[in-house]
N, C-alpha and C positions, 0 to 999 in steps of 0.2 A: 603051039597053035592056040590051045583052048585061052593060055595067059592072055597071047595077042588080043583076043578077043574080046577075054575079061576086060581088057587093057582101055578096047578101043569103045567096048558100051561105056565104059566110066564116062570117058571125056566127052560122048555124045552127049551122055546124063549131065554134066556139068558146063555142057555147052550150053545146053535146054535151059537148064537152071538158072544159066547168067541172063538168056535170052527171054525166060520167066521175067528176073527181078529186075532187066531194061524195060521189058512191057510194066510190068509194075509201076519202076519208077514213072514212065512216060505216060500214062494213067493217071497217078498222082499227080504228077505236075499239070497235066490237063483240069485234073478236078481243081488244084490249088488255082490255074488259070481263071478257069471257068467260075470259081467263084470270088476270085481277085474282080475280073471280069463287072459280076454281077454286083461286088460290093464299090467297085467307082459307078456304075448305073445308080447305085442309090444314093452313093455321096452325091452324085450328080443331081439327082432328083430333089436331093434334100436341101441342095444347095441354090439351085431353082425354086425350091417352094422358099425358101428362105431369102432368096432376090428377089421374088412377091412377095411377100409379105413385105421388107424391109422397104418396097418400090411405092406398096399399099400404103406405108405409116407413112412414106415419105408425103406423099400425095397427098393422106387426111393432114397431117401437118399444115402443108402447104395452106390447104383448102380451111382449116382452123385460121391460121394466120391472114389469111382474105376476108373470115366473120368478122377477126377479131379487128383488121383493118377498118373493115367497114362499119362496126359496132362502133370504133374511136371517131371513124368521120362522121359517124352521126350526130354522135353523142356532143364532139367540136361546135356540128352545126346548133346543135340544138341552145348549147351554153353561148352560140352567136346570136339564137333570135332576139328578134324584139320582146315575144314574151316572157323569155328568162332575164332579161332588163327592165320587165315591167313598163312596157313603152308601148305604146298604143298608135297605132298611124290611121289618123280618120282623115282619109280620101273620099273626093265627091260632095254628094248633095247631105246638108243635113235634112233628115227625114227621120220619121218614126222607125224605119229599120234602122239605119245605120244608128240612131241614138240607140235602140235598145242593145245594139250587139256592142256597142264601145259601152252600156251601164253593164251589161252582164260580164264584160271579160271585166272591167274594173270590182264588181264586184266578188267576181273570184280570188284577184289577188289579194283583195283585204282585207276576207276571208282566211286563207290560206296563207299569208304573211301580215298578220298587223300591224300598221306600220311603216309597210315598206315605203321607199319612193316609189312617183308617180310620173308616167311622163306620155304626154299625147301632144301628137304633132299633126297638126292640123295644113292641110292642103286643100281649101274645100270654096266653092264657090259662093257657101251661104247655102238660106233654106227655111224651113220653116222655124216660125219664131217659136210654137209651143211645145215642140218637139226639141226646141235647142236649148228653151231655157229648163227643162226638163234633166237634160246635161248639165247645166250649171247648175245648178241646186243640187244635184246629185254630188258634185264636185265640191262645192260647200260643206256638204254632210262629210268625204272624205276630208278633209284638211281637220273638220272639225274633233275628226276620228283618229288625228296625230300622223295623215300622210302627207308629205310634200309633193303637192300636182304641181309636177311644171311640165305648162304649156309654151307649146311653139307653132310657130308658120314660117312653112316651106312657100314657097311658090308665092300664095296668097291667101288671107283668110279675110274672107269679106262678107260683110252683110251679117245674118246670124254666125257666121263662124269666128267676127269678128269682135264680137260678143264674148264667147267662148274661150277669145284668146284671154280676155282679162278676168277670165276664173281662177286662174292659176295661183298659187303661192308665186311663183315665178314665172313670168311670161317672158319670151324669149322670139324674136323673130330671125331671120334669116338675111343676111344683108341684101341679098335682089329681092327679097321680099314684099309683096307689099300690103296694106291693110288698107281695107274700104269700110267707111261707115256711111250713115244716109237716115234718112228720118223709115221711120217705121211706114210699109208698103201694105196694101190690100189690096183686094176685089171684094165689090160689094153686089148686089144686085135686088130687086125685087122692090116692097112696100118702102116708102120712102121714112117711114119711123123706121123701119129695119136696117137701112142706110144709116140713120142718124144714130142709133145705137151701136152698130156698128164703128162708125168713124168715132163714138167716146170712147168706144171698146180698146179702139186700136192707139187712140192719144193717150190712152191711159198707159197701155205696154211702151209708147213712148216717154212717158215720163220715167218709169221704169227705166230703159235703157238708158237715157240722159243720164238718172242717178249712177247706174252702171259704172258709166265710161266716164263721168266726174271723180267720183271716189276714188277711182283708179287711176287719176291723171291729176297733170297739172293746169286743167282748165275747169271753167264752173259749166255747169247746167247750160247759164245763158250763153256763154261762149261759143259751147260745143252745136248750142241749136243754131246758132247765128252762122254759123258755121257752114255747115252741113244740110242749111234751106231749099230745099228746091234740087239738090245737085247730089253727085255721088262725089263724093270725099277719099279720094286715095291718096294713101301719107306712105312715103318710103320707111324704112327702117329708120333712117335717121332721124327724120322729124317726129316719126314716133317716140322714137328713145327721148329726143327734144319735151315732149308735150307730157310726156310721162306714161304712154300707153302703153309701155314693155320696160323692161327693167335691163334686160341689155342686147347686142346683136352677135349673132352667133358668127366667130369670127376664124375659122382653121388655120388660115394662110398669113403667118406674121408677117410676111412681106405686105399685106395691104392695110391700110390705112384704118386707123382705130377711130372709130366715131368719136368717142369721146376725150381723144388728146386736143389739149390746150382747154380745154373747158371744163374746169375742175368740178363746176358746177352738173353739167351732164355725168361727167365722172361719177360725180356721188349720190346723183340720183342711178344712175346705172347699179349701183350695189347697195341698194336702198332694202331693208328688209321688210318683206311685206304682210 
């Protein structure tokens, strides 16, 4: 009986035991869970903070290649303007602004490229004569300074602007173009010697401009006054290229007719060096 006994604590003791190192193991495994568990929460985590960030760089990327976009479309435009070609567009009245801001940009670039070409395009209705010829002479000092001004007219350049077109090392019209010239215009008022001095004042800028537009053409002084008496004087492109008041017509479209075919002679006044 006492064996039995002995017998039957053992295997209770060894039952305990086994049921110990079940709770054990399942213990263990719980903790291995619980921190399997906790270590994909932080892959998890790490892996989230690493899909922002990598979402982040994407984005500043992006957002770099948008400056850098638009740094190139700037930069495109800016090597399109007119001022990076040195080209000047004098629209409107000639007047003491407008001359000073077309002296001042011209004298930036001649400053800052010696040399360069030069090119101003004239679309202007005319204007003051002392303020225009103010621009010519200034235009005179550039060529003399080793720039090539070439001048042109869009549209129209008439009266002082028409003036201004025969500044140029190369003058240049536009084929719808047109060019007005006219004897020299006033307003006078007050003491009648004031009138009279006046009216030499302004015959005298007329002779001036005569010499002008002779020099630069193929008619004289008397032609051009005989001419041009009494009436306003608009000359197309062609008869200007004809007379000699531009050197040639600015012509894009090969399909339209070249002013100076069949006329060897306009021909070779058209590429005449001036």
């Amino acid at each position: 009986m006492p064996d039995n006994e002995e017998e039957q604590k053992l295997k209770e003791e060894l039952l305990e035991a086994k049921r110990d190192a079940v709770r054990a193991e399942g213990e263990k495994s719980k903790a291995e869970a619980k921190k399997a568990i906790s270590e994909a929460k932080r892959v998890d985590k790490e892996t989230e903070r690493l899909t922002e960030e990598l979402r982040e760089a994407v984005v500043r990327a992006e957002l770099s290649e948008m400056g850098l976009e638009r740094e190139r479309t700037k930069r495109e435009k800016e090597l399109a303007a007119d001022e990076y070609h040195f080209t000047y567009t004098f629209n409107g009245q000639v007047s003491e602004n407008s001359v000073r801001a077309c002296i001042s940009q011209l004298s930036i670039w001649s400053r800052t490229v010696p040399g360069c070409p030069m090119e101003i395009v004239f679309t202007s209705p005319g204007g003051e004569i002392i303020s225009g010829m103010t621009l010519f002479d200034y235009i005179q000092v550039l060529r003399r300074a080793g720039h090539h001004v070439t001048t042109v007219s869009l549209g129209m350049a008439a009266s002082m602007a028409g003036i201004l077109l025969q500044a140029g090392s190369e003058r240049i019209m536009g084929r719808e173009a047109w060019l007005l010239i006219h004897e020299a215009s006033f307003g006078a008022g007050g003491k009648i010697g004031e009138v009279e001095d006046t009216v030499k004042w302004v015959k005298a800028i007329q002779k001036r401009i005569l010499k002008i537009f002779a020099s630069r053409s193929n008619m004289t002084e008397r032609q051009i006054a005989t001419r041009w008496k009494r009436t306003d004087w608009w000359i197309d492109s062609d008869e200007a290229l004809k007379l000699g008041f531009i050197d040639s017509i600015l012509t894009d479209d090969p399909a339209l007719p070249d002013s100076n075919e069949g006329d060897p002679k306009r021909a070779k006044r058209a590429k005449k060096d001036v």
